[in-house]
N, C-alpha and C positions, 0 to 999 in steps of 0.2 A: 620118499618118506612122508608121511602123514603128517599132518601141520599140527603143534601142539595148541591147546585151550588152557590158558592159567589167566588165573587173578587172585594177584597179590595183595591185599588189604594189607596196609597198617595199624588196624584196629578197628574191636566190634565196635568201640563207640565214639562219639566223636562229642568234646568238650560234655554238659551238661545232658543230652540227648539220653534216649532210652538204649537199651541195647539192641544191636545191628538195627537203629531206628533209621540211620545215612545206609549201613550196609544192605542193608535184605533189598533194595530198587535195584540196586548195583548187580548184587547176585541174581534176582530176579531176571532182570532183561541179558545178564549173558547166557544163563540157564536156558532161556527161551519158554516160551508158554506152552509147555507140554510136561505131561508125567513125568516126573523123572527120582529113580531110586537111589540115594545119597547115603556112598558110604561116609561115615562121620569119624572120626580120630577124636577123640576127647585124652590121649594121653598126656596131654601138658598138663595133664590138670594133679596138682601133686596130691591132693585130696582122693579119690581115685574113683571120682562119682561120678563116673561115663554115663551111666544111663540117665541122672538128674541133667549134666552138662548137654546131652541128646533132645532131652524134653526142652530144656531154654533155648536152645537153638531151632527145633522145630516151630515151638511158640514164638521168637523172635523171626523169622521168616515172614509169616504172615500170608503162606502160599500154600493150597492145601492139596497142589499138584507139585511140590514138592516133598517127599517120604522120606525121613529121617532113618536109619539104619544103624545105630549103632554099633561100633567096631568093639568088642571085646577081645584078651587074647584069648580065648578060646574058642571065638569064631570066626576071626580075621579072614582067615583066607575068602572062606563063601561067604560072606559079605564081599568083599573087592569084589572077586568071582561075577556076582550077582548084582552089581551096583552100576550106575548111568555115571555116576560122577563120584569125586572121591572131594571132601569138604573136611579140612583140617583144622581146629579150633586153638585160639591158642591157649598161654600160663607158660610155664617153664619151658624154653627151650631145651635144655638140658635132660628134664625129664620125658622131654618126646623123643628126642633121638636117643635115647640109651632105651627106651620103649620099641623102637623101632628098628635098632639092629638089635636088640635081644628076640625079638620075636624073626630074624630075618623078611621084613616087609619091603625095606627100603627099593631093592629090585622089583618085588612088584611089584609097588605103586609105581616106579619109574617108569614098566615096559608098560603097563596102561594109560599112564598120560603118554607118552611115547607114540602109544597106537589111538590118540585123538581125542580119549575118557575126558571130560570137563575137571580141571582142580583147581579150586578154591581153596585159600589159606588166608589167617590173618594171623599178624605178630607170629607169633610160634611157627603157627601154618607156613607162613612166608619164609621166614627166616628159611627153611628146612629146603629150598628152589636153588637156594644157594649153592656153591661147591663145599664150603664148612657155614658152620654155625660161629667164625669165631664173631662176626659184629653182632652180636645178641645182647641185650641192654642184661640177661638176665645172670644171675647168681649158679654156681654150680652146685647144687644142693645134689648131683648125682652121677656118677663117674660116666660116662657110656664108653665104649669100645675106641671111639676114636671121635674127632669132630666132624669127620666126612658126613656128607647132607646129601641130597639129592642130586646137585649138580647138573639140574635143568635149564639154567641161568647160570653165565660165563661170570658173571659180578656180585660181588655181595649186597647183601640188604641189611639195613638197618632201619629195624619197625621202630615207630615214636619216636621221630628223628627232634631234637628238641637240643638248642647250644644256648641257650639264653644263659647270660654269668647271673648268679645268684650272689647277692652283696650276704659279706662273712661264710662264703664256702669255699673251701681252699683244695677240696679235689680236684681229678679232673673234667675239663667239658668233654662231652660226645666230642666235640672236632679233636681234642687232644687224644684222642682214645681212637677215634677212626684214624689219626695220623698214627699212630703205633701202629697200628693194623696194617697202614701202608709201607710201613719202613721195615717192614718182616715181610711183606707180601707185596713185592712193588708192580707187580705184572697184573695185578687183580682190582679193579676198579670198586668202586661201593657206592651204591645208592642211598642217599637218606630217604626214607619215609615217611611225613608229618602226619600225625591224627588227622584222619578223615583222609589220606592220599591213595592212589592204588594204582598198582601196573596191571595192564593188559595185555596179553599174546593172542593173538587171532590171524590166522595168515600168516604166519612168518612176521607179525604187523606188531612192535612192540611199543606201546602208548603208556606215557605219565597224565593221570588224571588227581587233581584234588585241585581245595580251595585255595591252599598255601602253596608257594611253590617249593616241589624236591629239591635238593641238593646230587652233585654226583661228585663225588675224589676221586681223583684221579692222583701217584706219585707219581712229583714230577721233578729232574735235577736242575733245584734251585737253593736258595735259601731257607725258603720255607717249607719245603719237600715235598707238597702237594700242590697240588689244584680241587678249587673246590666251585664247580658252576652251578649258576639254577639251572633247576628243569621246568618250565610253564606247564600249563595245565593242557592237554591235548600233544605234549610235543611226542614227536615221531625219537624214542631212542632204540629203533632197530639194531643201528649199529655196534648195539653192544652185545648183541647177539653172538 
């Protein structure tokens, strides 16, 4: 089987920075230094201004051997058809997979990353690598068919992974909400993602990179019903392949 290429950002921007100003090196050097034609997904964007959302991302790049392609649905398919790599942008989780199985895509973006294609996602993007979307920090502003995702990655993700308590907020934390996830899903592990963090799949080779270290839950039968480790920056989590 053909080795798959992903990189999962947890976001275009990182603290104050400009946008994809951490991302675009990132994307750059796994893209490699050659022409390459980028189909782009702009459906997260509940606004529905793909082709404005195509141009920030082009211009955020900053690579003029990389060719921006935007996905419409009216011309989805020959766009993927015709594209080097598939680049998934985020906003609403929600409103990209109910984009994505209403237009029937999901299979074939699958069988292209599958057969080798480069995909790149951040936040939305990411989330969607998953088997569901249900650890998505986002709001369901739109019903889709089902939460089923791509299921590229045996684990979940959670982009803008962030547990800090907030003095006088009495919701709950990200930990208390990834531990719900695990007590309905105890077989399914979940990655946290900090701003600025990002997975890599190269070779069967699957690497945690950022400044902060990941987080991984795991449930586990205890008292607390989880486990929750770092992940450092560079570590080898093939294993959860």
């Amino acid at each position: 089987m053909t080795s798959k290429n992903i990189l999962a950002l947890s976001s275009s921007r990182v603290g104050s920075s400009g946008y994809l100003e951490k991302a675009a090196p990132v994307i750059n050097e796994f893209l490699g230094s050659k022409p390459t034609n980028i189909a782009f997904f702009g459906f997260a964007d509940a606004d529905k201004n793909y082709e404005e959302y195509g141009l920030s991302v082009q211009n955020g790049l900053k690579n003029p051997d990389l060719k921006i392609s935007v996905v419409l649905p009216s011309n989805a398919i020959s766009v993927i058809e015709n594209s080097d790599a598939i680049l998934v942008g985020g906003g609403n989780t929600f409103k990209l997979i109910h984009d994505l199985q209403e237009l029937n895509l999901l299979n074939v973006i699958r069988e292209k990353i599958n057969n080798g294609i480069p995909y790149i996602g951040w936040s939305a993007g990411s989330n969607i690598l998953a088997p569901t979307i249900s650890t998505t920090n986002d709001m369901p502003i739109i019903e889709p068919q089902s939460f089923n995702a791509l299921n590229l990655f045996s684990f979940q993700i959670n982009p803008h992974y962030f547990n800090q308590n907030i003095e006088g907020f009495n919701g709950e934390s990200r930990d208390d909400r990834l531990k719900e996830f695990l007590k309905m899903n105890p077989s399914v592990p979940v990655v946290g993602l900090p701003e600025g963090s990002y997975l890599k799949l190269e070779n069967n080779f699957l690497q945690y990179f950022g400044e902060n270290d990941g987080v991984l839950f795991r449930s586990e039968i205890d008292a607390a019903g989880f486990s929750k480790k770092v992940i450092q920056s560079t570590a080898d989590i093939s294993i959860l392949l």
